[in-house]
Structures are given as C-alpha cells and as structure tokens.
N, C-alpha and C positions, 0 to 999 in steps of 0.2 A: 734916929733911924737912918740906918745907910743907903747909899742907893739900891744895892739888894736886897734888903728886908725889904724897901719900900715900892720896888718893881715885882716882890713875890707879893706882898699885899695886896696892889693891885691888880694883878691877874688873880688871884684867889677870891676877891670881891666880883670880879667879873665874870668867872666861871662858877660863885657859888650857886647863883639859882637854877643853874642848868644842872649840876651835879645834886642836889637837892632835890629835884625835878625826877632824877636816874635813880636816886635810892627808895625815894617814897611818895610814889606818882599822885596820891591824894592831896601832898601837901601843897600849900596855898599859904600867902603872904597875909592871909586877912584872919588866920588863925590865930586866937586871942588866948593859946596854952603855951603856960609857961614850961613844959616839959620839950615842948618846940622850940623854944626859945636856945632852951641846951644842948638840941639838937643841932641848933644854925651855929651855935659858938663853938661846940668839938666840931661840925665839919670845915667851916672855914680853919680853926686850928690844924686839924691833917694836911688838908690843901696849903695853909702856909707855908709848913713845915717841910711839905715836902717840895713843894717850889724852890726856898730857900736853899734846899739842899743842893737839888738839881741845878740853880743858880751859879751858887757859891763849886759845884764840882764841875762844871762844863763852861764856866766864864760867859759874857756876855754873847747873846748870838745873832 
C-alpha cells in the first residue's frame, strides 16, 4: 500500500460511521446482520475509492 491508498484509507475508516450514520440513521454498531456487514464493506469501498481518486488527482494538500 502506497502513501495514498493508505492516507485514503484512513480518512475513509474515519468518516465511515459518520457517513453510515447520514445514509441509515437506525444503524448501530451492535447490529449482529450480516446484510450490514455488506453494507459497511461497499460503503467504506466508495469512500475509498473515491478518496483515492481525489488524492491521486489534486496531490497532497
């Protein structure tokens, strides 16, 4: 992992429960469904992704 994969990861891990929070106000950490489960791994995914992007196209800021 490069220093920007690894600086988008970490702000993606940092904003996920807040943007998880904004899409489905019921959800909760202590939710024991696995259909949740796929829901925290695509949205960390998009937020990666698009971190990454953003990153790698505007340079360190």
């Amino acid at each position: 992992m490069n220093d920007m994969e690894q600086r988008a990861h970490d702000i993606a891990v940092r904003i996920l429960p807040y943007t998880l929070k904004e899409h489905n106000p019921q959800f909760t950490y202590l939710e024991e469904n696995r259909a949740c489960s796929r829901d925290i791994v695509e949205e960390y995914t998009l937020l990666y992704e698009a971190l990454l992007k953003d990153l790698e196209e505007y340079g360190d800021f």
